[in-house]
PADREN-6069 format. One record per residue (C-alpha): chain; residue in three letters; x, y, z. Coordinates in Angstrom, 1 decimal, padded with zeros to 4 digits. Each point is the difference from the previous one (the first is absolute). Example, Ala and Ser with C-alpha at 12.3 -4.5 7.8 and 13.67 -1.06 7.14 Angstrom:
<rs>
R   chain   resn       c1       c2       c3
R       A    ALA    012.3   -004.5    007.8
R       A    SER    001.4    003.4   -000.7
</rs>
This chain:
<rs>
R   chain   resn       c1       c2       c3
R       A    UNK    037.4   -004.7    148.7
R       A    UNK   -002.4   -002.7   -000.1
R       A    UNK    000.4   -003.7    000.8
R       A    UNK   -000.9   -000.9   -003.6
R       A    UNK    002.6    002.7   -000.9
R       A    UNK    003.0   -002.2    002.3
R       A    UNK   -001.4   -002.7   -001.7
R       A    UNK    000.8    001.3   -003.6
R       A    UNK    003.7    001.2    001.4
R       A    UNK    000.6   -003.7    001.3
R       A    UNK   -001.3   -001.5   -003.3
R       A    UNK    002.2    002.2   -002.1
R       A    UNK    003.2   -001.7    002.2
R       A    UNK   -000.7   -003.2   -000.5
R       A    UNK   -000.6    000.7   -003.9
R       A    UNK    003.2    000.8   -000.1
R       A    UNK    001.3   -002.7    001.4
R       A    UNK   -001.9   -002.3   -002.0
R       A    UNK    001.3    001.8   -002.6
R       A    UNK    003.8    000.4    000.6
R       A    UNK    000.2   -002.3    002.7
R       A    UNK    002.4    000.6    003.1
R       A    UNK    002.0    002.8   -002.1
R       A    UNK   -003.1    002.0    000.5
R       A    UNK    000.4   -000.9    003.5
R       A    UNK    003.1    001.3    000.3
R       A    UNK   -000.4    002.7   -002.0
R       A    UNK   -002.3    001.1    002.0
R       A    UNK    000.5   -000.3    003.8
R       A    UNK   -001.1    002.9    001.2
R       A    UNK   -003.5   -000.4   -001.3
R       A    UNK    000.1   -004.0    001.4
R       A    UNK    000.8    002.1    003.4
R       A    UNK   -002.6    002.6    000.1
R       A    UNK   -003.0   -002.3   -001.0
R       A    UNK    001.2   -002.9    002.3
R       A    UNK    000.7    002.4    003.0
R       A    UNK   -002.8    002.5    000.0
R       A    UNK   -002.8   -000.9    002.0
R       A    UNK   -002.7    001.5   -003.0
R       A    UNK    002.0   -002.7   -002.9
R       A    UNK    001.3   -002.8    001.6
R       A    UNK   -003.4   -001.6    000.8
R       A    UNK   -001.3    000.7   -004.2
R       A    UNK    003.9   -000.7   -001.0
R       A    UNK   -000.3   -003.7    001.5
R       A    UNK   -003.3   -000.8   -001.5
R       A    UNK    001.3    001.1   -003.3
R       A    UNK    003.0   -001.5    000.3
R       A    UNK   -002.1   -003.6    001.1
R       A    UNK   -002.0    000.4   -003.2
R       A    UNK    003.2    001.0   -002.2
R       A    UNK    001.9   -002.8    001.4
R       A    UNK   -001.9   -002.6   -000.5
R       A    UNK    001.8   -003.6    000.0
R       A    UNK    003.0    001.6    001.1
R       A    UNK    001.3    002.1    002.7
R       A    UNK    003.1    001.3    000.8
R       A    UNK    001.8    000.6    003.7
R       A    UNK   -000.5    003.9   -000.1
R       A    UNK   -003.8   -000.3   -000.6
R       A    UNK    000.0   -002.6    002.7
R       A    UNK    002.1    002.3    002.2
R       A    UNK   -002.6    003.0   -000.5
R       A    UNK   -002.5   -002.1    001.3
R       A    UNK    001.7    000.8    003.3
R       A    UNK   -000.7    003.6    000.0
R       A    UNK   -004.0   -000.2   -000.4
R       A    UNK   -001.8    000.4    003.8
R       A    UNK   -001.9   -002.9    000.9
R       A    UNK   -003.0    001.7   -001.0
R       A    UNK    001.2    000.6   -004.0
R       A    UNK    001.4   -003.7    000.4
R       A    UNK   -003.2   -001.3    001.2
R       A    UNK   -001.2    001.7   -003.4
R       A    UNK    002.3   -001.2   -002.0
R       A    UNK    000.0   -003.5    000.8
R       A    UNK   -004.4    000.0   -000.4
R       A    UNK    001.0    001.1   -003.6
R       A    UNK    002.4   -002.5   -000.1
R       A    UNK   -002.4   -002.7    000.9
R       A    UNK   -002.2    001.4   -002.4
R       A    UNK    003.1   -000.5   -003.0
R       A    UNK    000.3   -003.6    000.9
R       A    UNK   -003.6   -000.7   -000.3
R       A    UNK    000.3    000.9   -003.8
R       A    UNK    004.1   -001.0   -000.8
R       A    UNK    000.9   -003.7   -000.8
R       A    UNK    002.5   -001.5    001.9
R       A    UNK    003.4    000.3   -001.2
R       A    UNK   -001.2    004.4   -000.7
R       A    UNK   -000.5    000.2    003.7
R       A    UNK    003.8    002.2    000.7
R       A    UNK   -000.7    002.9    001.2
R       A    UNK   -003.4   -000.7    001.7
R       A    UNK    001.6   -003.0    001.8
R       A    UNK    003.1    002.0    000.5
R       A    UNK   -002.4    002.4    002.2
R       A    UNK   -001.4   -003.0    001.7
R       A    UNK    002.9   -000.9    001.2
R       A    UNK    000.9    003.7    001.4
R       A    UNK   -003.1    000.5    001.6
R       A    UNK    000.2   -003.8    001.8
R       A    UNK    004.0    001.0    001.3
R       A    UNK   -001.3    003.6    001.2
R       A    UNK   -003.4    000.4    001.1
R       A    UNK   -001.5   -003.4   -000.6
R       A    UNK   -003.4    001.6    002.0
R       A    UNK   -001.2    000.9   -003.6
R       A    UNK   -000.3   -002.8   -001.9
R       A    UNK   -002.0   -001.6    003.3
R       A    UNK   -003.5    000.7   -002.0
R       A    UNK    001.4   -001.1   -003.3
R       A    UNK    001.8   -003.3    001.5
R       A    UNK   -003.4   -002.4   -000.9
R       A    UNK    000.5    001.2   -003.9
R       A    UNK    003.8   -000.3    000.4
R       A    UNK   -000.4   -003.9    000.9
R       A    UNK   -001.7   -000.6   -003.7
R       A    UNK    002.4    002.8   -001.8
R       A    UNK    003.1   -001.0    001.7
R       A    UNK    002.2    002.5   -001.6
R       A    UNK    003.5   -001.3    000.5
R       A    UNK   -000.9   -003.4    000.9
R       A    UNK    003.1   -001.2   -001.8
R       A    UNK    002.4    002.3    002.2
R       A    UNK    001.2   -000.7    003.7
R       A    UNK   -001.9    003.3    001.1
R       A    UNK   -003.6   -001.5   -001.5
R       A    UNK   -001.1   -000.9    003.7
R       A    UNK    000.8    003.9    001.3
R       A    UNK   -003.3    001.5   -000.4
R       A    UNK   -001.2   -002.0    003.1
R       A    UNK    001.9    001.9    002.0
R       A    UNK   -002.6    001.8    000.4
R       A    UNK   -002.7   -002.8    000.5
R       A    UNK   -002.6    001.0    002.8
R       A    UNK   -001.7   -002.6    001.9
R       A    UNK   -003.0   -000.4   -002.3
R       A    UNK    002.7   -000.9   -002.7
R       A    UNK    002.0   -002.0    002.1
R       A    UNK   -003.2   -002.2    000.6
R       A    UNK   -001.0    000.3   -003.9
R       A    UNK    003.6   -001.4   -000.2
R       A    UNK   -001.0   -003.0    002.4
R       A    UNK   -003.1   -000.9   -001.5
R       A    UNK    001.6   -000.3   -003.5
R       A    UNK    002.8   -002.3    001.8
R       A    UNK   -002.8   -002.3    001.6
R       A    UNK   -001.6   -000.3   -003.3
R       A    UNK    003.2   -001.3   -001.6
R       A    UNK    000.3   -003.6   -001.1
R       A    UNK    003.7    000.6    000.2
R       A    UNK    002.3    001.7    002.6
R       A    UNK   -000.2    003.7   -001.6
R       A    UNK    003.4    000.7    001.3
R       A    UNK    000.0    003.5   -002.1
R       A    UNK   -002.8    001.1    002.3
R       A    UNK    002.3   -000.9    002.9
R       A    UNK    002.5    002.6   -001.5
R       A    UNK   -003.0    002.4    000.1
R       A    UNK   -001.1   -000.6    003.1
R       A    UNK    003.9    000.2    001.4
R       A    UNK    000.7    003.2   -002.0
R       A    UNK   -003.0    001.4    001.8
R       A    UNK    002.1    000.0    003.1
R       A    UNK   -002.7    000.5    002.7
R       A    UNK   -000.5   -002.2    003.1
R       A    UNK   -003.0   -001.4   -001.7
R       A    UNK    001.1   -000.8   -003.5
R       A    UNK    002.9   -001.7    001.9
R       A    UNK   -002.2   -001.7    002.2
R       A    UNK   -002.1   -000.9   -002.9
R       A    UNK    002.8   -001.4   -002.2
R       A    UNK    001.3   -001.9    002.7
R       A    UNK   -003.2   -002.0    000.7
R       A    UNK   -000.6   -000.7   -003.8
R       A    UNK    003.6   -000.9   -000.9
R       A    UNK    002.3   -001.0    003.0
R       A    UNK   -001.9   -003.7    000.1
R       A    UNK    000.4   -000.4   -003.7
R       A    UNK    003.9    001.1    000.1
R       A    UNK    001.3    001.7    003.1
R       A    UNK    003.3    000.5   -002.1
R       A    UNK   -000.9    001.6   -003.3
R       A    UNK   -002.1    002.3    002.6
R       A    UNK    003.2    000.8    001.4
R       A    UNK    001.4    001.0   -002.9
R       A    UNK   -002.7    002.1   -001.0
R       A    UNK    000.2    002.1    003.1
R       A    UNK    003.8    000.9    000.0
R       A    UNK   -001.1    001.5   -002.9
R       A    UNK   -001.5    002.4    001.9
R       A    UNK    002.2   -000.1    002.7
R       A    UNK   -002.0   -002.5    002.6
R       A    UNK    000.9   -003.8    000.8
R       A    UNK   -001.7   -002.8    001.1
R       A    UNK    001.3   -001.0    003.1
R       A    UNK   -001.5   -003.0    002.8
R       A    UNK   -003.5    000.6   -002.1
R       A    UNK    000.4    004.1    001.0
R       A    UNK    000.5    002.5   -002.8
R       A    UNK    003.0    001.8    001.1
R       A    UNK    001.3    003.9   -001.4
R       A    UNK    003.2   -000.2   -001.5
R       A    UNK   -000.3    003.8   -000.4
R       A    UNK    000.2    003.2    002.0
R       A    UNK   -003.1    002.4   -000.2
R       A    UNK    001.6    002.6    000.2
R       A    UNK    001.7    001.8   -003.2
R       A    UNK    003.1    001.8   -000.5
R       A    UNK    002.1    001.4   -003.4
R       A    UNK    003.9    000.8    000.6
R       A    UNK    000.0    003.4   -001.9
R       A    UNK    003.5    001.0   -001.0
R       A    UNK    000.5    004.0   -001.5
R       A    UNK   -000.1    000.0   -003.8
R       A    UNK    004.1    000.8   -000.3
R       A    UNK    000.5   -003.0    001.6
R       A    UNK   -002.0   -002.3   -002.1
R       A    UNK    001.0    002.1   -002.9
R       A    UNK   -003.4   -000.7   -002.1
R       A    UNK    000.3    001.4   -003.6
R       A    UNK   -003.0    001.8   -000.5
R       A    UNK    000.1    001.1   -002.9
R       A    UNK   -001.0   -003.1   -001.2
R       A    UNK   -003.7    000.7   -001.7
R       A    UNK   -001.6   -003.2    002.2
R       A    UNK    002.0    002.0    003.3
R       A    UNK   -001.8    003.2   -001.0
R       A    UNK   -001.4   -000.1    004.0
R       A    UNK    000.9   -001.2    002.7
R       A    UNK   -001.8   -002.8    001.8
R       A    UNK   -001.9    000.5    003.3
R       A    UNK    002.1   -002.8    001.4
R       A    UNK    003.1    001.8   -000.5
R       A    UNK   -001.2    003.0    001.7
R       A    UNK    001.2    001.0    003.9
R       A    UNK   -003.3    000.8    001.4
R       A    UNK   -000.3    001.4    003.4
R       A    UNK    002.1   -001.0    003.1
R       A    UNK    001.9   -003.4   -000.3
R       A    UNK   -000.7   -002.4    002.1
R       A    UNK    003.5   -001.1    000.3
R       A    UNK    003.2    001.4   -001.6
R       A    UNK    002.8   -002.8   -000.4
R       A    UNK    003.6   -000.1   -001.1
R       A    UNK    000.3   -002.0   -003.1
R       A    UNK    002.7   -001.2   -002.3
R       A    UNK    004.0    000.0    000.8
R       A    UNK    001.4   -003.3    002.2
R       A    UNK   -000.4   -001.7    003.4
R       A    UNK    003.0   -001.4    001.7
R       A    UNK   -001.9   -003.2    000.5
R       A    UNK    001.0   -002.7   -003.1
R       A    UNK   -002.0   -002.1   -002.3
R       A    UNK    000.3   -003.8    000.7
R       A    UNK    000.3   -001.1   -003.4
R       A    UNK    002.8    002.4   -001.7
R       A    UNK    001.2    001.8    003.1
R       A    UNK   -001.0    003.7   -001.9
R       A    UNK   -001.1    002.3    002.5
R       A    UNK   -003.9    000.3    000.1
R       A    UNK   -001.9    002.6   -001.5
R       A    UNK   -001.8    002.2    002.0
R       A    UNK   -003.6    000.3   -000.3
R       A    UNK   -002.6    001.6    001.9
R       A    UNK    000.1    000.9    003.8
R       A    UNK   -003.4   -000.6    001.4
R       A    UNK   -001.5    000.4    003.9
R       A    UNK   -002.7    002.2    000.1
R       A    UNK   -002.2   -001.6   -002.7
R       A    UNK    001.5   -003.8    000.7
R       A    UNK   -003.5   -000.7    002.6
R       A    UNK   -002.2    000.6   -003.4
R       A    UNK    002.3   -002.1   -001.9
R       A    UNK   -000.7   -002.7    002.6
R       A    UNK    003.0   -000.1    001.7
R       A    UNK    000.6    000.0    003.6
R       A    UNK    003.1   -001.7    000.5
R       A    UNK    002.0    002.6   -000.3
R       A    UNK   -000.4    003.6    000.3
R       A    UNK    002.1    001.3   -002.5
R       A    UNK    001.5   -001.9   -002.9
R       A    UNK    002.7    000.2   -002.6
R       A    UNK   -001.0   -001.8   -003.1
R       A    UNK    002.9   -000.7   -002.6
R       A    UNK    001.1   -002.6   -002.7
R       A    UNK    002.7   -000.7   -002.0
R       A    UNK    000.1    001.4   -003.8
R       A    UNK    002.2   -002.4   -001.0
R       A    UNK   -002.0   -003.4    000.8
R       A    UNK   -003.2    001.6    000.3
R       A    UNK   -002.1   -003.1   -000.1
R       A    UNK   -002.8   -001.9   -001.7
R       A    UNK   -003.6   -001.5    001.0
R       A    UNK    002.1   -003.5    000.6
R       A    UNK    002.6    001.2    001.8
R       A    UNK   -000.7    003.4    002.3
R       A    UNK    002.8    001.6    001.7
R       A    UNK   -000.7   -000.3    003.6
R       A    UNK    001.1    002.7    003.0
R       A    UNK   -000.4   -000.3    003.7
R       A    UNK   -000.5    003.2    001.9
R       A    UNK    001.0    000.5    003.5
R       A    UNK   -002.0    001.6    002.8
R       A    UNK    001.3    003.5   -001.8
R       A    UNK   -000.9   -001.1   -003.1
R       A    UNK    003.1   -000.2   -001.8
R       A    UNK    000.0   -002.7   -002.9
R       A    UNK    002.6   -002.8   -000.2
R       A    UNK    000.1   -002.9   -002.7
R       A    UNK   -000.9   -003.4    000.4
R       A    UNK    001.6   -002.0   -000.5
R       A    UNK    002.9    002.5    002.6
R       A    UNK    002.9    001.4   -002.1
R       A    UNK    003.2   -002.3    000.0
R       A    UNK    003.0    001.8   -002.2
R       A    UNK    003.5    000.7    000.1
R       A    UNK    000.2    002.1   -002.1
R       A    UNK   -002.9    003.1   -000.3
R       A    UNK   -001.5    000.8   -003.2
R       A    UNK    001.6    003.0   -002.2
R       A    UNK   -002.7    000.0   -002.5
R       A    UNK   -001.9    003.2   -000.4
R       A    UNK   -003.8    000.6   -000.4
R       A    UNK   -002.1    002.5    001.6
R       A    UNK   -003.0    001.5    000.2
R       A    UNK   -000.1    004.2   -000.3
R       A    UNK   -000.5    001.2    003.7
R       A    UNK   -003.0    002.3    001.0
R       A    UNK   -002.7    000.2    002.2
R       A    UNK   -003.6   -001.5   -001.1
R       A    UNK   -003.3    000.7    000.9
R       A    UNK   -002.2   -002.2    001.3
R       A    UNK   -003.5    001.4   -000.9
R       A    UNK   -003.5   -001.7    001.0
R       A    UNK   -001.5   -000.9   -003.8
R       A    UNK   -003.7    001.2   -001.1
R       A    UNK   -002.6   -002.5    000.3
R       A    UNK   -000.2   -000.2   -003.7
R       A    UNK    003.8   -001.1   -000.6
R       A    UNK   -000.3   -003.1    002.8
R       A    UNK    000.3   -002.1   -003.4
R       A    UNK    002.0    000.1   -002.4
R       A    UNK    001.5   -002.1   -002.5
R       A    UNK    003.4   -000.3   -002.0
R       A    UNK   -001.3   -000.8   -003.4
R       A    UNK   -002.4    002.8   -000.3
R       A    UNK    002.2    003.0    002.2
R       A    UNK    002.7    000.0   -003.7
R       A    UNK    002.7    001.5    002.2
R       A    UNK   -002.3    003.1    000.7
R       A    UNK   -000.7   -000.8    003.6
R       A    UNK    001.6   -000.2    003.2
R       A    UNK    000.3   -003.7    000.7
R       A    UNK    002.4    000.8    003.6
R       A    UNK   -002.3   -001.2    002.3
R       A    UNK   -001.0   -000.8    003.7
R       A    UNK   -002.4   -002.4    000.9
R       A    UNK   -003.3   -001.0   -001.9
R       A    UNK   -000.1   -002.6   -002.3
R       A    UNK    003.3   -000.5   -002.4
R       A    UNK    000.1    000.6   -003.5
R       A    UNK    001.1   -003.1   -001.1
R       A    UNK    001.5   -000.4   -003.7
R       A    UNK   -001.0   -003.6   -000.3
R       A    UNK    000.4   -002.4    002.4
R       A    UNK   -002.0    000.2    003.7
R       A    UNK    002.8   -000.9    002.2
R       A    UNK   -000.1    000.5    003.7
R       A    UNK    003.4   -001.7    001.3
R       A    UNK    000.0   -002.5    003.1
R       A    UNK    001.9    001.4    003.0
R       A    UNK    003.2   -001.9    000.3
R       A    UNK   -000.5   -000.2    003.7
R       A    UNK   -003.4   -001.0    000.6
R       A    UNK   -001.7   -000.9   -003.4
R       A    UNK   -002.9    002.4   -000.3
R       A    UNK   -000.5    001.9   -002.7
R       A    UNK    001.1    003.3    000.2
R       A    UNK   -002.2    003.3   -000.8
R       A    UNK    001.3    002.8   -002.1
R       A    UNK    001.6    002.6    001.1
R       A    UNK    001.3    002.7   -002.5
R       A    UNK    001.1    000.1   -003.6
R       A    UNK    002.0    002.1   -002.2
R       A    UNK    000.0    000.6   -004.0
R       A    UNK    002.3    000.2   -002.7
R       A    UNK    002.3    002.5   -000.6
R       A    UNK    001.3    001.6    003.0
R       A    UNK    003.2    001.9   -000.5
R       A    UNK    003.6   -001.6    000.9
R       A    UNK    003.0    001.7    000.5
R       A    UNK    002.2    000.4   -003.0
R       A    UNK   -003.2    001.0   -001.9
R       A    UNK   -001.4   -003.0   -000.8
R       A    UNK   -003.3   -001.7    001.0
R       A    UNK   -001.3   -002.9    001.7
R       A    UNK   -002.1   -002.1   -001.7
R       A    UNK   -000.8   -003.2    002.4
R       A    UNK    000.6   -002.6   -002.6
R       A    UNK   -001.5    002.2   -003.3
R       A    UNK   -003.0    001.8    001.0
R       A    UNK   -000.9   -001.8    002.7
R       A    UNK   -001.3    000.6    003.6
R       A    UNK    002.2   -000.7    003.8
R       A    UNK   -002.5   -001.3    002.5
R       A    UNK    000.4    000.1    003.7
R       A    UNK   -002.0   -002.5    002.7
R       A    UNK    000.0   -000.1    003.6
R       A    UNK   -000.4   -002.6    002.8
R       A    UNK   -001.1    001.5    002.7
R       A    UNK    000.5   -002.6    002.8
R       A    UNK    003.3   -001.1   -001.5
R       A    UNK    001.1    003.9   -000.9
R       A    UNK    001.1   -001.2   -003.4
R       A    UNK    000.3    001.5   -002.9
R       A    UNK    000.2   -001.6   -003.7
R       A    UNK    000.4    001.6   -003.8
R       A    UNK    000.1   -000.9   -003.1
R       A    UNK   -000.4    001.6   -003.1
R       A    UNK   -002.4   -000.9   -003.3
R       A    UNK    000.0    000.9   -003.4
R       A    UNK   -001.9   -000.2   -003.2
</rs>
């Protein structure tokens, strides 16, 4: 078969849908599978399903997007810079919906359309409208500055551009151009992605090293037959060696300050904790409590001594232990080094369709961009590790950290302090 002929096939799906909507969908999952998995359709099936789509999109499109090599994504997002040339804003769904893919995954190929992407700005309303300069080279960085110097006003949208841009020299940039006007709305800007301003020094909050916790499909207990779970996601996949396997879930004898429950078990790290930044300790039990959990205002806090077993703060001071029970399914994870192209990613646009259990890298924060102060010594502490929703308890239910929310773990490395909390939508 041709292309043109791949084409037709991927036209004829999405004039169903646009017929019968997501009944034809689900109707008709195993077509949605082979045109969105083979390597001859999914390429023509996205651009037809751009061009069907039109000022809407929906997560399993957005989700397919994830299949395409860089190369057919490359493609896909030219033609999609191509649709917003020609759509009014407001029609922009499905073209903007790419956009934003392309900037999360491989944000190397909207470098050349980045200049035309400044006037379009295709989801300038949304919190992901600054994304595409993630992949701003250094004759767009200095584009960037020139526009900022012409400014009669402090642009501070071109700060988040320059900032999302994450190089030494957009940082650099920003910093000069922003940090005299108002060193503390810079410093808010950065923790966004994941840097602080610190005694006039931009200072990682982040590891650059990346890791996803990859737990076997029985455990998670993922209903695929679901018609937007029709694959599964290349972040849930156990690719190659691990480079760590861990114990995880069951109970610690050490107690939680607050309700005296025993802590939850977590991850086990040593061989990886050096990338993580942490050399403290050389191995490390992280835990928390599921009863307390946490918020942004008010993290749980754990010590660790030299062997890198956790205990609250404030210390434990009870007469009577806990008997309430809640506990996480025991297994061993995997620790497995992420791809380049899933170093990002974000809760609102992953629908519960990726892996979110991860190590290092920047954290996929639901809404707030909290990095809580050591209670020992007051700096901020980087972030550590995270885990998503819906990890199995025992008695067959599920966790949920506070409804669809997120548990986030940060370390202090000269204090060897731990803190959690969880957030939710």
């Amino acid at each position: 078969m041709t292309y043109a002929q791949y084409m037709k096939d991927g036209l004829k799906f999405w004039n169903g849908y646009r017929a019968d909507g997501l009944d034809f969908v689900r109707s008709h999952v195993e077509e949605l599978t082979r045109l969105a998995l083979r390597p001859e359709t999914r390429l023509p099936f996205a651009v037809e399903g751009m061009r069907a789509l039109g000022p809407i999109t929906l997560p399993f499109y957005g989700e397919s997007l994830s299949l395409l090599a860089p190369r057919e994504l490359e493609v896909l997002a030219g033609e999609a810079v191509t649709l917003l040339r020609r759509t009014e804003r407001g029609s922009r769904g499905a073209a903007a919906a790419v956009i934003a893919h392309a900037s999360l995954q491989v944000p190397s190929v909207l470098t050349p359309h980045l200049p035309e992407l400044f006037q379009l700005l295709p989801n300038e309303a949304a919190y992901y409208g600054e994304w595409p300069w993630r992949g701003a080279d250094s004759s767009e960085v200095a584009r960037l500055g020139t526009v900022a110097r012409k400014a009669e006003e402090p642009p501070w949208h071109l700060c988040g551009f320059l900032v999302g841009a994450r190089s030494d020299e957009a940082l650099a940039l920003a910093q000069r151009l922003f940090a005299p006007i108002d060193s503390p709305r810079l410093d808010r800007v950065l923790r966004q992605v994941g840097r602080e301003l610190v005694d006039h020094r931009i200072r990682p909050l982040t590891s650059e090293a990346v890791f996803h916790v990859v737990f076997d499909d029985d455990y998670l207990r993922v209903d695929y037959s679901d018609p937007e779970h029709v694959w599964t996601h290349p972040t849930l996949l156990a690719e190659g060696l691990p480079a760590e396997r861990s114990p995880f879930g069951g109970v610690l004898a050490e107690r939680c300050g607050r309700c005296a429950t025993p802590l939850a078990r977590l991850l086990e790290l040593s061989a990886i904790l050096p990338e993580l930044g942490v050399h403290s300790r050389s191995q490390v039990q992280f835990a928390t409590c599921l009863w307390c959990q946490g918020s942004a205002e008010a993290p749980l806090y754990f010590s660790h001594d030299e062997s890198g077993t956790p205990a609250s703060l404030p210390e434990v001071r009870v007469s009577q232990p806990s008997t309430r029970h809640l506990r996480l399914n025991e297994t061993v994870a995997r620790v497995q080094r992420t791809r380049q192209r899933w170093r990002f990613q974000d809760w609102g646009l992953s629908t519960h369709r990726q892996n979110l259990h991860r190590v290092g890298g920047e954290p996929t924060f639901i809404g707030q961009y909290v990095y809580p102060r050591c209670p020992r010594c007051s700096g901020r502490m980087p972030f550590l590790l995270q885990f998503d929703s819906w990890l199995p308890l025992e008695g067959d239910a599920f966790l949920h950290w506070g409804g669809e929310g997120l548990a986030y773990l940060f370390w202090c490395d000269p204090c060897a302090t731990s803190a959690t909390f969880v957030e939710s939508p």
